[in-house]
N, C-alpha and C positions, 0 to 999 in steps of 0.2 A: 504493500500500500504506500509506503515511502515514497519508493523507487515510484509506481506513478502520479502520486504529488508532486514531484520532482520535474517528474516531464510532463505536467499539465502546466508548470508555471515556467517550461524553458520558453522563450519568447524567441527563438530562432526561427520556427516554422514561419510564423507569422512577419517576420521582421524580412524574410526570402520577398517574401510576396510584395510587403510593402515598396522595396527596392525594386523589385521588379515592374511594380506598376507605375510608380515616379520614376523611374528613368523612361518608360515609355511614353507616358505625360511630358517629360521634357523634350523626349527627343523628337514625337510628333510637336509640340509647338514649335522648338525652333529651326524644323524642317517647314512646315507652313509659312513661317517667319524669311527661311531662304530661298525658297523656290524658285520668286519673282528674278531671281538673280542667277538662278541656277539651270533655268529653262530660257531657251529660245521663243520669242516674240514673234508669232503668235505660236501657243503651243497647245494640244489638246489635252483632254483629261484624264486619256491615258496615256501620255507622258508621265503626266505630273502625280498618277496613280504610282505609275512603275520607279522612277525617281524615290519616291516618298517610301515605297516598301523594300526597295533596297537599302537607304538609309539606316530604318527602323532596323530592319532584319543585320544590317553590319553592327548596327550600335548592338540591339539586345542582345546576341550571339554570345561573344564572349560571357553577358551577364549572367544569362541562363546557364551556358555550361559552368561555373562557376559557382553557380550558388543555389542550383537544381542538381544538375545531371552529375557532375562532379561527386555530391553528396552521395546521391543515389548508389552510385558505381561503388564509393567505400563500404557502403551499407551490405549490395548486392554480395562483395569481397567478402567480407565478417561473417556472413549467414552462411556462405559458403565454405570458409574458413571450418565455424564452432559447425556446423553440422558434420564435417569430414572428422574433426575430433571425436565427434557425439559418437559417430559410430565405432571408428575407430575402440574408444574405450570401450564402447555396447561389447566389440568382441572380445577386445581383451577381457573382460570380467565372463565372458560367456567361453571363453577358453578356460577361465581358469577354477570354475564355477564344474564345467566339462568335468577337467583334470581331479578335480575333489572326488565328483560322486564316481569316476573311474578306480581311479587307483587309491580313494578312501574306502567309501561306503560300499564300492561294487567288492572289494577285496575282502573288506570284513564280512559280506554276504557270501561270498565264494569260500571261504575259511567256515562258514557257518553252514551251506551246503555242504559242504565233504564231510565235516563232523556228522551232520544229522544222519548222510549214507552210512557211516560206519556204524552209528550207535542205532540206528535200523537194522543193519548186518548182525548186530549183537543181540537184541532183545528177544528174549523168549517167549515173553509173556506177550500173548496175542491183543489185547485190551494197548498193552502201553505200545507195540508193534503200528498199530493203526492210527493213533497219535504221533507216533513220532512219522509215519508217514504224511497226516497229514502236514506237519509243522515243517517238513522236507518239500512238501507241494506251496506252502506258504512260500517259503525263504527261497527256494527259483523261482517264482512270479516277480518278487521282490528285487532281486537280484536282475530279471530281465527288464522291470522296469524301469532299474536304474540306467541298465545300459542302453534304453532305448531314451531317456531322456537325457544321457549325456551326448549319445548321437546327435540328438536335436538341436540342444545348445551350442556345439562347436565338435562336428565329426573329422576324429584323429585323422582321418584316410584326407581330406582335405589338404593340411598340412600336409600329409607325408607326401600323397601320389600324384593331391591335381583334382582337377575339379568332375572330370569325369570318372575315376573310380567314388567320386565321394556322392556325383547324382546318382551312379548303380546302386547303392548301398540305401541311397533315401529312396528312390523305386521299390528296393526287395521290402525294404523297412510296412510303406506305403502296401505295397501286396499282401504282405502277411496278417497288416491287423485290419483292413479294411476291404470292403468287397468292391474296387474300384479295378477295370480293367485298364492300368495304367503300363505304357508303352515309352519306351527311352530309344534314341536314337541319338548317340554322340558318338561315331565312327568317327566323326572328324576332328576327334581331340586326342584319339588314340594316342598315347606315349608323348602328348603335350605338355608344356607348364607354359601357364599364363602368368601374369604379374598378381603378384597375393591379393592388392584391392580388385584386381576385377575380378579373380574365382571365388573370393567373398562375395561380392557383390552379384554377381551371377548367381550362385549358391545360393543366397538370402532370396531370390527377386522366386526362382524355380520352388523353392522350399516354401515360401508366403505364398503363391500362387496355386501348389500340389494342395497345400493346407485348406486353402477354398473350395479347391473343388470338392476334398472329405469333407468339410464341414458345410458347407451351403449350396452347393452347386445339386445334389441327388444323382450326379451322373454316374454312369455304368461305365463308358469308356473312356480315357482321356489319355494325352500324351504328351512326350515330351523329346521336343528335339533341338538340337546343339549343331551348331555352323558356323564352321570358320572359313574366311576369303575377305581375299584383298584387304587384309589387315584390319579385320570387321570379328566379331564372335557375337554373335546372337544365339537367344534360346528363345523358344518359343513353347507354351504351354496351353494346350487345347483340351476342354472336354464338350461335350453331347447333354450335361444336362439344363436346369433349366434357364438361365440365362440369369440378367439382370439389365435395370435400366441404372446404364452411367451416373448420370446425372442426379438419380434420384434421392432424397436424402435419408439417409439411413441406410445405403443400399449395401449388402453383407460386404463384410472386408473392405472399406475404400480407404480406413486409415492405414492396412497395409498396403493399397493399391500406391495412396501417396507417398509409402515408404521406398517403394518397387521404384518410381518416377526421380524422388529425388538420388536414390541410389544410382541410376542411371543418368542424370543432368551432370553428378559431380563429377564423372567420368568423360562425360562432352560425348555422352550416347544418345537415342532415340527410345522412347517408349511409346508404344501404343495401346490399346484397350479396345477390342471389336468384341461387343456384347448386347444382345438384347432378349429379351423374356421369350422364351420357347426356342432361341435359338441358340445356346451355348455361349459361353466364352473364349477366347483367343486372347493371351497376351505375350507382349514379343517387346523386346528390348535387345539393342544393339550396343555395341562397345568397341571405341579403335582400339588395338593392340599395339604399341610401338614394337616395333626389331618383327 
């Protein structure tokens, strides 16, 4: 609340505009003021139209870039700046978030299934046999859990191999726990490595997109394909269910959509969004590669 008391009483905004409109007030007067001297006898009124708007347009020029567009452009810089940190840190804490529940929590559960195999191996007593089976079926649910939510948060195979062993892995992932006929296609990344912000950002746009289509879309088929040319890598994600209107407010997923968008601006990519009600969704984002 400070912080906007602060910027309702900065008087910059307003002091822009003021300057902007007195120097236009001066400079149409003493354009009007020179004319008669600066046009040819007799001269018509569209001379003295064309005269007068090049004037105006030389004098404001400078003004405006200056204490408009100038401004603007540092602004456009900053937002661009903290959002590339924002993320940035988003992974690093989801790397290391990852790394915890892997080699903590997944390891003490894996120590905890083996124990429970063995002390099942050992029990005679039929009654306490069936217990410790179940408490054996608890702690691998547990334990799978873990590893599927470490997956989600920051998958090791990413780091290690590249971003297409790391989409195989979110596909089988996507197969196993839901009934969507999901289809990958990245032959053209085979034995590739991209720069780490774009197989993140690739990563992140496929994974919030897949997510949609489990969670909201109801589709039966959907896919996913990876393309690289002319120093270009685009992915594109399609499914068959029921659609959505863009525009409309509240329409499932758009704060990830706008996640997907700026992920790709920061990159100096293209995103698109082709969706409408009964007819599926399509989204496709592009990315230059240097080297």
């Amino acid at each position: 609340m400070a912080g906007q008391r602060a910027a309702d009483r900065c008087p910059y905004p307003a002091a822009v505009w003021w300057v902007v409109l007195a120097t236009a007030f001066l400079t149409e007067h003493a354009v009007m003021g020179v004319l008669p001297w600066l046009l040819p006898d007799p001269h018509g009124r569209f001379a003295e139209a064309t005269v007068d708007a090049l004037i105006l347009t030389a004098v404001l020029a400078p003004v405006v870039w200056w204490l408009v567009v100038r401004p603007l452009r540092e602004v456009i810089r900053l937002r661009a700046r903290f959002l590339t940190d924002l993320f940035a840190r988003v992974e690093a804490d989801r790397r290391h978030t990852a790394h915890d529940l892997h080699d903590g929590v997944g390891q003490s559960l894996s120590v905890l299934v083996s124990g429970l195999k063995t002390a099942h191996a050992l029990i005679a007593d039929p009654d306490l046999a069936r217990r410790c089976e179940h408490l054996l079926g608890v702690a691998q649910a547990a334990l799978k859990d873990v590893r599927r939510l470490s997956l989600g948060l920051r998958p090791s195979v990413l780091d290690d191999l590249g971003l297409a062993p790391a989409l195989e892995r979110l596909v089988a992932d996507v197969r196993e726990h839901h009934p969507v006929e999901l289809a990958l296609d990245a032959a053209g990344l085979a034995g590739v490595r991209l720069p780490g912000e774009v197989e993140t950002a690739l990563f992140r746009i496929v994974q919030e997109a897949v997510a949609n289509v489990v969670k909201h879309s109801g589709a039966r088929r959907a896919s996913v394909a990876v393309r690289r040319r002319d120093g270009v890598v685009s992915v594109a994600v399609a499914d068959d269910g029921r659609g959505f209107r863009p525009g409309a407010a509240g329409a499932a997923g758009h704060l990830g959509l706008t996640g997907m968008w700026e992920r790709v601006v920061l990159l100096g990519g293209r995103f698109s969004l082709d969706a409408a009600p009964g007819r599926g969704t399509r989204v496709w984002a592009a990315v230059p590669v240097r080297g």
